[in-house]
C-alpha positions in Angstrom: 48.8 108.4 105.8 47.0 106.6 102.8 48.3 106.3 100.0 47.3 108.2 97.0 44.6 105.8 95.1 45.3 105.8 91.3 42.4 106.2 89.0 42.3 103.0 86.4 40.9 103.0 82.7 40.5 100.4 80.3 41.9 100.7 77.0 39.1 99.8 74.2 42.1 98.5 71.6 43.8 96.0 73.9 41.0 95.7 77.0 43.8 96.1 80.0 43.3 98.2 82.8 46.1 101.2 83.0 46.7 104.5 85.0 44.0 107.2 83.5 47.1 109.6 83.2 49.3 106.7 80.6 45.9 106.5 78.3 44.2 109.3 75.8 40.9 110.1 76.2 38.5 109.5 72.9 35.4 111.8 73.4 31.4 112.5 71.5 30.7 115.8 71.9 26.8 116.5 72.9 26.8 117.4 69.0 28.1 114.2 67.9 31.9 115.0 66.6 34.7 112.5 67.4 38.0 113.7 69.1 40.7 113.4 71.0 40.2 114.9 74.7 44.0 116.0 75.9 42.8 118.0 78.7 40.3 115.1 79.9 38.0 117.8 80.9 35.7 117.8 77.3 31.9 117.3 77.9 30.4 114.3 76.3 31.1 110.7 76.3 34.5 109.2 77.0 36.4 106.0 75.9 40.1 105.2 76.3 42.8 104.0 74.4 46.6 103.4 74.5 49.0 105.6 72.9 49.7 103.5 70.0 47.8 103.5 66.8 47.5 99.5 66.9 45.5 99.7 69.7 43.5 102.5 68.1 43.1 100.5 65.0 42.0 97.4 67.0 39.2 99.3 68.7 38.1 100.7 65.4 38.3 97.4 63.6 36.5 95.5 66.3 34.0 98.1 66.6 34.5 99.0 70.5 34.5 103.0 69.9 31.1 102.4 68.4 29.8 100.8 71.0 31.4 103.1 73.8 29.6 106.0 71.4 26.3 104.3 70.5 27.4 105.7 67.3 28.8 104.6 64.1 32.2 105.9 62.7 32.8 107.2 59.9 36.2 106.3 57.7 37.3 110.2 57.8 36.9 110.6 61.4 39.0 107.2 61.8 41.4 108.2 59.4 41.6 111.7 61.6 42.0 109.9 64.7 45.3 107.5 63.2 47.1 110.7 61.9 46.4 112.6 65.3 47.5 109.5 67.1 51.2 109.4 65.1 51.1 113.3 65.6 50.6 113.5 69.5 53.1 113.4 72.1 53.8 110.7 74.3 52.8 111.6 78.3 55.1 110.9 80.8 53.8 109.4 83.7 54.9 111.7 87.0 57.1 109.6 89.3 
């Protein structure tokens, strides 16, 4: 029997590749609001990031969740995004 293939992300803070299920999913809606995407099922576009908040902060600071939007970022939605970050519960990855 194969084994199971693991889905790999890259995380837009710190650019390595990890498991889908260890990173948070950062998402545009169609109508152009910024979130986090828990379920990974949200429609719209999708970028990735570790759960720390220096990796968030990195990926704001250089810019990399604008570019995975085409969209700029506004200071409240970052500001949002690092309190939510602190907030969330770490996943643990299923052995």
């Amino acid at each position: 029997m194969k084994p199971k293939k693991i889905p790999m992300r890259m995380c837009v803070g710190c650019r390595e590749m990890k498991p889908k299920k260890e990173l948070l999913r950062v998402v545009r809606s169609p109508e152009g609001e910024i979130s986090f995407d828990l379920t990974g099922r949200k429609p719209g576009r999708g970028a990735y990031v570790c759960h720390s908040s220096e990796c968030l902060l990195r990926a704001v600071k250089q810019k990399q969740l604008e570019r995975a939007f085409s969209a700029p970022i506004s200071d409240e939605v970052r500001d949002a995004l690092a309190k939510q970050i602190v907030d969330l519960p770490k996943e643990q990855p299923d052995e």
